[in-house]
N, C-alpha and C positions, 0 to 999 in steps of 0.2 A: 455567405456571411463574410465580412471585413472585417480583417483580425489585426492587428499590429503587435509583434510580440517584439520587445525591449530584451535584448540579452540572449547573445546566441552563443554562451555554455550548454553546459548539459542538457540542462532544465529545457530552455529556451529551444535546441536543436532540436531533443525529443519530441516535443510538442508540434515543433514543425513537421519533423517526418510523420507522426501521429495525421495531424492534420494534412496533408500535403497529399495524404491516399485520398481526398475528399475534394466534395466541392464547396471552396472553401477559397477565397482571396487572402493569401497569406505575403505578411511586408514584415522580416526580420533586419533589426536596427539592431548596430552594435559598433563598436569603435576601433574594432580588434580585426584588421583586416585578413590574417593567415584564419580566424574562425568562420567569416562569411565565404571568405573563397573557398574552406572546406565544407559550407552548409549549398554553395551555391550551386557546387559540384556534384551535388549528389540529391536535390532536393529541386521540383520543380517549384517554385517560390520566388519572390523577390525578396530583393538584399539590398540596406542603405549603408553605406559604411558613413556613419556620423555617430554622433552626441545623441540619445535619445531625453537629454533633460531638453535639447535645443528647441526653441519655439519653431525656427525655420526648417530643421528637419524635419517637424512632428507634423507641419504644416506641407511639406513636400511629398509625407508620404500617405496625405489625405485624411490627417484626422479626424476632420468635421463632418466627415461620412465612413466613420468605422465603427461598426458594430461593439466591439471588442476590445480592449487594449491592456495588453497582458505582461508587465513589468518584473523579469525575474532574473535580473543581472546582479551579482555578486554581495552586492551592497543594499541593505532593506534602505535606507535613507533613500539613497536615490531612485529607490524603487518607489516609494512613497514619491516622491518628488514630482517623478514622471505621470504618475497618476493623478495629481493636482492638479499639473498643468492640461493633460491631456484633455480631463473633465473639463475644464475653463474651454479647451479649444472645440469641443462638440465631440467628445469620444461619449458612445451611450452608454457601456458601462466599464469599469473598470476593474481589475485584479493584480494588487499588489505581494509576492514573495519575500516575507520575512523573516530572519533568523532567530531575534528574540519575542516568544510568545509574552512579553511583558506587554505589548504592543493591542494585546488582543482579551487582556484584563479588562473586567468590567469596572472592574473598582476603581482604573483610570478614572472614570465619567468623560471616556473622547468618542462624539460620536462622528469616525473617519469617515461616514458615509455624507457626512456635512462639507468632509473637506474634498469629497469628490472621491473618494478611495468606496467602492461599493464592498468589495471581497477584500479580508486579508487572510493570505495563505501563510502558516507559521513552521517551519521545518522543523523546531525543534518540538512544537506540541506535538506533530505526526509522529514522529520518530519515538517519543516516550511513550505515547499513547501502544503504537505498535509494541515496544516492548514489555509494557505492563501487560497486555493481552496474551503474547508470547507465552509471559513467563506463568500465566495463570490457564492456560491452555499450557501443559508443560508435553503433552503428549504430539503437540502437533508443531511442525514445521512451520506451518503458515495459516493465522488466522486473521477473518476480518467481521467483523460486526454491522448487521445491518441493524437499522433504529434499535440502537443499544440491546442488542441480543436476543431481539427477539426470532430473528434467523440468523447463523453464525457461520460461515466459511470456512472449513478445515482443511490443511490440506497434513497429508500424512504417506508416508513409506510405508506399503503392503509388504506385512512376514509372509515368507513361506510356510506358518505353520495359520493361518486366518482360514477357518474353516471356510470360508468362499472362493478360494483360490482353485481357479480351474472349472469354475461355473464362469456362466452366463449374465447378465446383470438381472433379463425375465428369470434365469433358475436359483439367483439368489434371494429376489423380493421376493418368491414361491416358498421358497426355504424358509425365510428371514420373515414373516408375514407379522406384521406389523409394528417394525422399524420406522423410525422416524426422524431418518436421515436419506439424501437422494442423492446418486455418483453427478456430476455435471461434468468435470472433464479430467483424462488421464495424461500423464507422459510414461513412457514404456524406459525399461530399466536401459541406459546406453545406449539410448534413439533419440532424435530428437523431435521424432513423430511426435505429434499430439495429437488425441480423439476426443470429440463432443459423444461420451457412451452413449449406444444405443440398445433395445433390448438384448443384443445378439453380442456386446460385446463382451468378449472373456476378461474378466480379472485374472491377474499374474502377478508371480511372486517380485516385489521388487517395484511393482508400479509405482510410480508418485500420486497419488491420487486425490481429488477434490472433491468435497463432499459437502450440499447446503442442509443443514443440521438443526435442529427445535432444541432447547436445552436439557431434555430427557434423550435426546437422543446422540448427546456427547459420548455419554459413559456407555449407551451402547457400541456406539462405532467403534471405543476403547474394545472394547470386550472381543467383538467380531474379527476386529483387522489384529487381533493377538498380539497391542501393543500393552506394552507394563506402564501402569499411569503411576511413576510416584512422586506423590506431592511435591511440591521442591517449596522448601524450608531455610534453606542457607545461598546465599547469592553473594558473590565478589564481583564488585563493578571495578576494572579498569581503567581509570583516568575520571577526574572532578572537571567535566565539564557540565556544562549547564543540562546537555541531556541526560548526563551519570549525575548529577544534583538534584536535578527532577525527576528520574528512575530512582532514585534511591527516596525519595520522600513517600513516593506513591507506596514504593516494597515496602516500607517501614509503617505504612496504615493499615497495611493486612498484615502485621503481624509477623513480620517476616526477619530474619539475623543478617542484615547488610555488613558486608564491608567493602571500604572502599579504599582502594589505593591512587594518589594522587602524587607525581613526580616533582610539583612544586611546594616549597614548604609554606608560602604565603598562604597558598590557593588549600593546603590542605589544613592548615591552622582554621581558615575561614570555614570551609565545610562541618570541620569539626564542632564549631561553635554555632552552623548554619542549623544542621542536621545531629541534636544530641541523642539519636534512637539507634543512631550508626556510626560504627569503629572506622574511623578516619588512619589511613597508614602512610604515613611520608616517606616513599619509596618508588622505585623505576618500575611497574608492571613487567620489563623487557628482563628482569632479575631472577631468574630462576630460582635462587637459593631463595630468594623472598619469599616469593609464592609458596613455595614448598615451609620456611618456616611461619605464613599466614594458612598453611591448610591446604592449599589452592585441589588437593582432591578429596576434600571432604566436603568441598563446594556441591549444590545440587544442582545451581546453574554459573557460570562466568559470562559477563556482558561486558565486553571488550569496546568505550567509546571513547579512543583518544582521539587526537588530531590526525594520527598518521594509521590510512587503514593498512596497511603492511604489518604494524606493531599490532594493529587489531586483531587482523588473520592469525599471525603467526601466532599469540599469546593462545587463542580460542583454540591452538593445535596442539600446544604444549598441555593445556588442560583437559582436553581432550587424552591427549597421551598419559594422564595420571589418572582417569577415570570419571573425567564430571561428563553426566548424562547432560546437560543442555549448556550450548554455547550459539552465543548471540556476538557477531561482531558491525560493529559500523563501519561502512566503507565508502570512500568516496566516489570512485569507479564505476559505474555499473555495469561494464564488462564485465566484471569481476561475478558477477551474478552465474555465468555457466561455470564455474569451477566451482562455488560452496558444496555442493552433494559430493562432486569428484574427491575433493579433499577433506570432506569427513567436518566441516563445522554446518551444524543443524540450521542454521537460518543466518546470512546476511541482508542490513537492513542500508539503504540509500535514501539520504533524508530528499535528495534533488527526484529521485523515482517518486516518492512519495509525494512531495509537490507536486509532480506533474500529472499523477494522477487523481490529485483532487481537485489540478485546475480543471482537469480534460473533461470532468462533467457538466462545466458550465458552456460546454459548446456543442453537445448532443442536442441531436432534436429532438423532439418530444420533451416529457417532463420527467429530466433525469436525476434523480432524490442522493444515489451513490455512484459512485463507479470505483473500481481496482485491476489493475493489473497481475498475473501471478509470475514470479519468479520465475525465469525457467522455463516459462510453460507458454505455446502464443494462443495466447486465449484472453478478453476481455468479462469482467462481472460488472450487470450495469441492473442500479434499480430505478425501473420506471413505474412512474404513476399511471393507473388507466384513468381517461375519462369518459365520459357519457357515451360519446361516439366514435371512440376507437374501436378499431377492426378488433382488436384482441380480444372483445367481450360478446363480438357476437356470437360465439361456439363455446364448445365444450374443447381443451384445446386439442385432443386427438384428432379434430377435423378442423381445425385452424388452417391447415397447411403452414403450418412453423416451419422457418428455414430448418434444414435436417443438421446443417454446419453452426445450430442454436439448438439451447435446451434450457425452457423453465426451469428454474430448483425450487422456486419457493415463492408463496404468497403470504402478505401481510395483511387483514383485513379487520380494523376495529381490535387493534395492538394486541394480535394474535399472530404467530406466526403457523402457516399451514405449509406441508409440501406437496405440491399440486402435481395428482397425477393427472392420467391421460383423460379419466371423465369429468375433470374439476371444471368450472368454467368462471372463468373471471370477471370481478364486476366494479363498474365504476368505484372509481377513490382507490383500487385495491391498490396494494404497493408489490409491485411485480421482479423478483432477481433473476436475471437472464442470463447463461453466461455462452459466448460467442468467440467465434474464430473476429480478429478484427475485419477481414473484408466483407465478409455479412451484416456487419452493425448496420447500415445502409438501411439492408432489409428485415431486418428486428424494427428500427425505427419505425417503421412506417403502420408496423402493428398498432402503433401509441399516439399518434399523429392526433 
């Protein structure tokens, strides 16, 4: 495949190193020469230092024979831009990265797939949507939703007091006998080992653990892994930005006691007349004595998304240090991702990780429905569609020969979600969640073909 990726930030390098394990013709463009030399250095790939709005460069680096052309530089305008042109010079299909989900309103009436724009990816929809799910899964670190919940991705920190602790995964489902929830993949407490569970592996106190779940079988995994599920009821958002404007609309239709503190007086006058179901506070988050006289530990959760993740981090520690059971920070970094557990805030979210993992499913082969990346953990979640004559359907999958560095969680079938043990066998149309070590995706692939 012929990829042309626009912008070699975050976003852009990820994708390429993503990509670059594969076989895969990849041409990163960007303007920023200290960023190519550092992608070029370290990524087998080609590199153009130009202009990627330019007709001449887009043209030198064979657009009219690229599969792909994936625009995710700083700026959504010129990401749009480049994807106009692209389409006009024979790019087959196109994916543009955007900041404002205004962009991707239907109530516009714009259909950007007229103006050559096929995909547009929105960072800030991903990043609210992430958080409203966070915050409504309050017990888990990390969740993802496939076709709107009808299997659900948890990931959660094992008590030493979870009655499974010290079993087997075979001597827990023996125990557990009919649960409705399945382990797909671990990180061990101060390792950075990861394992795809198998019957034989032990659960331990302190796991990080991953689990594809039916929505009865939420409150059980509550119950078994002996975490405390309390509601969360009171939320203080951190900074009025568009993501903390759109998180607080959404908290405020379930019912929920927003408040939100916003360091500019315009921006928070505006919210306040934006959002009248939520306590608007014109004040510096970074204020101690604020927080303290806004509450800040009678909060059930603090969702820290200002412009600066530093002030994000650090606020989500101070509240954390007065008692709030859940803290969400925005961060731009995603370095930053192996310290959240070390330093005790429950979930950091990276709106550029998020993009990149909702571009990366549009370049799987087979027919790939979702994919996510997990925090922390090196491991891929990818849902693929079976068809007629994929290999995955001819068995039952205990005798598949499924890579052993892969593990089904979960089947969708006829907007049902099931968890597919070893005698289930899968069947055209189903929608199949897999999760994998990345160097195997290769040969998961090919089950789907």
């Amino acid at each position: 495949m012929n990829i042309i990726i626009a912008g070699a930030g975050e976003v852009g390098f990820h994708l390429s190193k993503l990509l670059s394990y594969e076989a895969h013709d990849i041409t990163l463009i960007d303007k920023d020469k200290d960023r190519l030399v550092y992608a070029d250095s370290r990524l087998d790939i080609k590199t153009v230092l130009e202009d990627a709005t330019s007709i001449s460069a887009l043209k030198n680096a064979n657009i009219e024979n690229t599969d792909l052309l994936i625009a995710v530089t700083s700026s959504e305008t010129t990401n749009i831009s480049i994807c106009v042109i692209s389409k006009k010079l024979g790019a087959k299909k196109t994916i543009a990265r955007i900041s404002n989900s205004e962009f991707k309103d239907e109530k516009n009436g714009i259909d950007f797939s007229e103006l050559g724009i096929d995909e547009l990816i929105s960072t800030e929809e991903l990043a609210t949507n992430e958080i409203k799910l966070l915050i409504e899964q309050a017990t888990f670190h990390y969740t993802h939703e496939f076709e709107s919940g009808k299997l659900t991705m948890v990931g959660i920190t094992l008590s030493k007091s979870a009655p499974f602790i010290g079993m087997s995964v075979k001597e827990a489902a023996a125990n557990f006998s009919g649960i409705h929830f399945m382990p797909i993949v671990i990180r061990r407490k101060f390792s950075n080992e990861t394992i795809i569970p198998r019957g034989d592996t032990i659960f331990k106190a302190g796991d990080q653990a991953y689990f594809i779940t039916l929505k009865e079988g939420v409150e059980e995994l509550n119950k078994l892994s002996a975490t405390k599920n309390d509601p969360i009821k009171n939320v203080m958002i951190l900074g009025g930005s568009r993501i903390g404007e759109k998180t607080a609309r959404l908290l405020c239709d379930k019912n929920l006691n927003i408040k939100i503190i916003e360091r500019h007086k315009a921006r928070a006058i505006e919210l306040a007349e934006e959002l009248p179901d939520a306590l608007v506070i014109y004040g510096d988050s970074r204020d101690v004595e604020l927080l303290d006289e806004e509450s800040v530990s009678e909060m059930d959760a603090v969702i820290a998304v200002t412009g600066r993740s530093e002030t994000n981090i650090m606020t989500c520690l101070l509240a954390k240090s007065k008692g709030v059971k859940r803290t969400i920070a925005l961060v731009q970094n995603i370095d930053y991702f192996d310290l959240s557990k070390n330093i005790g805030i429950d979930t950091l979210i990276n709106k550029k990780l998020l993009a990149a993992n909702n571009i990366f499913r549009y370049i799987r082969k087979g027919e790939v429905l979702e994919m996510t990346f997990l925090n922390n953990v090196n491991a891929e979640i990818l849902e693929f569609k079976a068809h007629k004559n994929s290999k995955i359907t001819k068995n039952v999958i205990k005798e598949l020969k499924f890579p052993r560095d892969a593990i089904i969680g979960g089947v969708i079938r006829d907007d049902i979600g099931i968890i597919a043990l070893g005698d289930f066998q899968i069947q055209e149309d189903d929608k199949v969640v897999v999760c994998c070590f990345p160097k195997t995706i290769a040969k998961v692939e090919k089950f789907f073909d």
